[in-house]
N, C-alpha and C positions, 0 to 999 in steps of 0.2 A: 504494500500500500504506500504509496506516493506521499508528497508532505502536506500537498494541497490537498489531497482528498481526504486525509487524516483530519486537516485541519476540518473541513467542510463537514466530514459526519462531527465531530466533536461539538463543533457548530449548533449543526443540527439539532443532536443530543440537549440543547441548553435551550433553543430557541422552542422545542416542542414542552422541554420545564416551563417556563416563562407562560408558553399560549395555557398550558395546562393549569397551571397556579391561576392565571386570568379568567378565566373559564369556569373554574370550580372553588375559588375561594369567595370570591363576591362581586358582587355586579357594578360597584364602583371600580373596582381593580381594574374589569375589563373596560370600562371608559375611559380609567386612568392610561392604561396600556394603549387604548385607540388613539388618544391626543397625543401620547409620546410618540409613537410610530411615524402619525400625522403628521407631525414636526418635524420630523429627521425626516422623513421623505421630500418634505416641503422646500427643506434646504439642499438638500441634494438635487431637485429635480430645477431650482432655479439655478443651480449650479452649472446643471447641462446647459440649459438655455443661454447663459450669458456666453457660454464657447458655443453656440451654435450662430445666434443670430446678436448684432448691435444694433439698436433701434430707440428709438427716441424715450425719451422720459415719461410719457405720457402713457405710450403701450407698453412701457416695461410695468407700471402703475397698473393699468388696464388686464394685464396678463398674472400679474402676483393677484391683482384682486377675483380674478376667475377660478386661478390654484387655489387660493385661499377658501372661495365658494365651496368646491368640489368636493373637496377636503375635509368642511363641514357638513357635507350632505352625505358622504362615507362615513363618517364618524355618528353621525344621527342615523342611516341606515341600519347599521354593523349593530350597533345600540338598538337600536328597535327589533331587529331580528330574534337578538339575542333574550330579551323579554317576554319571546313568544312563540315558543318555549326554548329552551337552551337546546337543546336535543335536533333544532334546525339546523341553527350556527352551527351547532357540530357537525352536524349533518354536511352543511355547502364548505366549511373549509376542509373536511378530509374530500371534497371531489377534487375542490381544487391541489390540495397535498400531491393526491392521487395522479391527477393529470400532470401536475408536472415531475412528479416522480418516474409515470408512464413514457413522457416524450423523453426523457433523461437517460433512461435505461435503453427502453426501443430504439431510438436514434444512435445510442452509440453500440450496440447490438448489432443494428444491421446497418443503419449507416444507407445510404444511396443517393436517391434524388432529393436534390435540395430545394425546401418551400419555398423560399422565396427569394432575394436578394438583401432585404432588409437583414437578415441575420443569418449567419452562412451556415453558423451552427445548425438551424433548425432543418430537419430532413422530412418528408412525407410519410418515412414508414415510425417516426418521432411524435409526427400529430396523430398518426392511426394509434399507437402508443398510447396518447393521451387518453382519446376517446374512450380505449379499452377498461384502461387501470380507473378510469374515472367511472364505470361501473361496478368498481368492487366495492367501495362503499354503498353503494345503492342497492347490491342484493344482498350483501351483510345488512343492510337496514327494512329490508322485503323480509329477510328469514326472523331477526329477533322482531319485528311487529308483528307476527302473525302467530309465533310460538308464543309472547305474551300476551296475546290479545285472542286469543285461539281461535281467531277467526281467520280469513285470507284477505287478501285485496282484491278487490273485483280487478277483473280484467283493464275495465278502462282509467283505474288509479294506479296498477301496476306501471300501465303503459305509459302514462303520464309521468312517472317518477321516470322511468328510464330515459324520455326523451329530455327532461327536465336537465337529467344530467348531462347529458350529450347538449343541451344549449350552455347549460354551466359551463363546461371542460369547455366550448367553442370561443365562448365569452373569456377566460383563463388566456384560453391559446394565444386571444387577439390582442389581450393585455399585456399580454408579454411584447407579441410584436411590434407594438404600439410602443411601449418604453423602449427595447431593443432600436427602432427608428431614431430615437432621438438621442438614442447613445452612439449609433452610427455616425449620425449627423455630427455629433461635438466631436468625433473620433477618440471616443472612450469604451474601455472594455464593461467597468463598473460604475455604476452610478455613486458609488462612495467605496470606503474600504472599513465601514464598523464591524461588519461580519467578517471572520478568516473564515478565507476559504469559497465566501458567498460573496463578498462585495459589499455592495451598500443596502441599508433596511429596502431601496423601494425596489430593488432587486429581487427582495424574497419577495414581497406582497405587492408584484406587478400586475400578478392575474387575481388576487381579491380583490382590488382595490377598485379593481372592476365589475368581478361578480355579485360582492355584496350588495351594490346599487340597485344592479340588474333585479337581483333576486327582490330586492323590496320590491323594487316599479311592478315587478310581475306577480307579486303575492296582491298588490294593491286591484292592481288588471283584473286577477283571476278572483277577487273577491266579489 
């Protein structure tokens, strides 16, 4: 095992402590944890931008005041989800976990045709990856509802969780590529270097930071 990957699960290991303590000691924690996150992303991602583009004073203003919005409607989303009931939240960040676990492993497994240019890293059989792994939480959460509830899911809730996840993991994918573009753009690897191993915090939570939103707007939709 290499230094960098040592470092990265070690990493790992501390950052899944951290979501878990958040998660399950109290529900301030976890608000507390979303504002911190919120803020080192913040900085970081206005990082990129000042090496991407020079622009006037006014839309530099205009553009910190949009991150700033966003930021607060993740943080109020993430927050709401998590109220109703925790067992969601847990539920949509191990898809996300999952999916990018799956493109991680897949991708460098088989490796082939590359998705796109925006990130050279990312390969097609990487997002098939995703898609896959980001259904093992969802039939892990099919088999324990059904043995505790001892009843089944009708067909057309089953089907709905599964596509759910498959727009999840889609939504994840495109969050990555979406940061991955603007790290291009500034010709940087990491968005920051707080994580060893991982880079910077909006690095890890490129594809939440998107999904959680998603998922509110469409719990709001579907209600």
């Amino acid at each position: 095992m290499n230094l960098n990957l040592s470092k990265r699960v070690i990493t790992s290991f501390f950052l899944l402590l951290i979501l878990c303590l958040s998660l399950f000691v109290h529900k301030y924690f976890w608000l507390v944890t979303l504002v911190l996150v919120s803020v080192i992303a913040y900085i970081e991602f206005q990082n990129i931008i000042k090496k991407i583009i020079k622009i006037k004073k006014n839309s530099l203003i205009l553009l910190k005041f949009l991150s700033i919005l966003y930021l607060l409607f993740f943080i109020f989303s993430s927050y709401s989800i998590y109220k109703n009931p925790p067992i969601v939240l847990i539920f949509i960040l191990l898809i996300c976990i999952f999916s990018d676990t799956g493109g991680f492993i897949i991708g460098k497994l088989i490796g082939g045709q590359k998705l796109t240019k925006i990130s050279p890293n990312k390969t097609v059989s990487g997002s098939v990856g995703s898609f896959i792994f980001s259904l093992i939480p969802t039939i892990i959460f099919l088999i324990i509802f059904n043995y505790t509830n001892n009843e089944n899911f009708k067909i057309n809730e089953t089907t709905f969780t599964i596509i759910l996840s498959l727009f999840l993991s889609l939504i994840c994918q495109l969050g990555d590529l979406c940061i991955s573009y603007f790290k291009r753009k500034a010709n940087v690897k990491d968005t920051g270097s707080i994580l060893p191993g991982h880079g910077g915090i909006l690095d890890r939570i490129d594809g939440a930071i998107f999904v959680l939103p998603a998922a509110f707007i469409l719990n709001i939709i579907t209600l």
